[in-house]
VOGU-3710 file (C-alpha; in Angstrom, 3 decimals, decimal comma):
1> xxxxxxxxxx> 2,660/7,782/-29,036  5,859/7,584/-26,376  9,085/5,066/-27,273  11,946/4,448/-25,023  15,392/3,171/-26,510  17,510/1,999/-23,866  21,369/1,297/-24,781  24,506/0,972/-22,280  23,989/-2,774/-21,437  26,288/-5,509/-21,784
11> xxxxxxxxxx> 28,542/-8,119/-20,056  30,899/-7,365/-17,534  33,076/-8,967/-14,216  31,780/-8,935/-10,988  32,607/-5,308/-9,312  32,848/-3,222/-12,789  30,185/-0,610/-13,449  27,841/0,394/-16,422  26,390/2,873/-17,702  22,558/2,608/-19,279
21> xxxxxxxxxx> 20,405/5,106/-20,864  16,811/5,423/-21,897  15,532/8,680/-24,084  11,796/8,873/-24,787  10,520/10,564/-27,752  6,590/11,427/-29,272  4,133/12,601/-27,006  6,397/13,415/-23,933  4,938/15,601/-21,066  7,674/17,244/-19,294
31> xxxxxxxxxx> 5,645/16,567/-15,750  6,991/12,590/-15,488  8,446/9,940/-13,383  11,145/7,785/-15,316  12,460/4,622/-13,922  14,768/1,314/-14,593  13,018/-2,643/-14,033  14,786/-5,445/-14,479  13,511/-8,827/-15,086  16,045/-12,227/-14,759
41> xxxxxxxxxx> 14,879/-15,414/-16,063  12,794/-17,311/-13,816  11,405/-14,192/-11,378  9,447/-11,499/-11,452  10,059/-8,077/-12,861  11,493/-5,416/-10,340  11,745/-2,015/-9,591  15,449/-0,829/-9,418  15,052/2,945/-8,856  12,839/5,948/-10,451
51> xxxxxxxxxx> 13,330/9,544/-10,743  10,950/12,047/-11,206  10,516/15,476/-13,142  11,167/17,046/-10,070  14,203/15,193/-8,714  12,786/13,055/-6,584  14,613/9,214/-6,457  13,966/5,940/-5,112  16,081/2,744/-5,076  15,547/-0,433/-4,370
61> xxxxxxxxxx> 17,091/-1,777/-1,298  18,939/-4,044/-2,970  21,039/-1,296/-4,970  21,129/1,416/-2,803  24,422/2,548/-2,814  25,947/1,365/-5,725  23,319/2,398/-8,394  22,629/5,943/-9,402  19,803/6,784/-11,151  20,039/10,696/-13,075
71> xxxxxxxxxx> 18,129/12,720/-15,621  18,706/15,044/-18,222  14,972/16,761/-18,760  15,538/18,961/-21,916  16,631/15,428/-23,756  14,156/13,741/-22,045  16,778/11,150/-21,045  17,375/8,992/-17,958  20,547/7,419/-16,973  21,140/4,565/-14,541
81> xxxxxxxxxx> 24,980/4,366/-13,277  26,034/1,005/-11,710  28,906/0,398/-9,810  29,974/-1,895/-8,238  28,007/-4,718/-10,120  27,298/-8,417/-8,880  26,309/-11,527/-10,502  22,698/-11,306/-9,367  22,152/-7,878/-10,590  22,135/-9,830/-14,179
91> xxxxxxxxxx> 19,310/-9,335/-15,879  17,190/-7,416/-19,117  16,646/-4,142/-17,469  13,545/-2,012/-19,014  12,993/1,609/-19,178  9,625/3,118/-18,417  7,858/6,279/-18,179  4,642/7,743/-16,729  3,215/11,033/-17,190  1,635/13,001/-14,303
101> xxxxxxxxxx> -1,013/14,451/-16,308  -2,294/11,049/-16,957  -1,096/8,629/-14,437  -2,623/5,314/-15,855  -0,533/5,583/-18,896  2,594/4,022/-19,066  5,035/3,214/-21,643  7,878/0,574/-21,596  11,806/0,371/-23,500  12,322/-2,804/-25,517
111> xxxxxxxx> 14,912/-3,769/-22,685  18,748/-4,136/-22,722  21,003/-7,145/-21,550  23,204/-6,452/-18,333  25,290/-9,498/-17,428  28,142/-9,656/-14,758  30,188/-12,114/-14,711  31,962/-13,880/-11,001
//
């Protein structure tokens, strides 16, 4: 019904910034929230930051200020920018989307690989 493709991850040093991006496709209502989780081995999965349809953001305390989370609603596209990246912010970071006309539903990206290096 609704897939997410995440791409932008990879490795790099301690204090260098990436770029990620997640477009859905199928069944997308234009009414949604989009957001980035990330999951590194051994703990739970996290919320880094959403944005809705309407511009509204949150972060998570712990990337507030470096991380920027931006959309592009006519490609139905999210984008997370992070700067100023640290070892602990490794991690498979996840895409996901839910739509406001039916709140229960949500739909997750297959993940991409962020790893900083010290």
């Amino acid at each position: 019904q609704v897939q997410l493709v995440e791409s932008g991850g990879g490795l790099v040093q301690a204090g260098g910034s990436l770029r990620l991006s997640c477009t859905a496709s199928g069944s997308v209502f234009s009414m949604n929230v989009m957001g980035w989780y990330r999951q590194a081995p051994g703990k739970q999965r996290e919320l880094v930051a959403f944005a809705t349809s309407g511009g509204t953001t949150y972060y998570a305390d712990s990337v507030k200020g470096r991380f920027t989370i931006s959309r592009d609603n006519a490609k139905n596209t999210v984008y997370l920018q992070m700067n100023s990246l640290k070892p602990e912010d490794t991690a498979i970071y996840y895409c996901n989307v839910r739509f406001i006309a039916a709140p229960k539903n949500e739909y997750w990206g297959q993940g991409t690989q962020v790893t900083v290096s010290s």
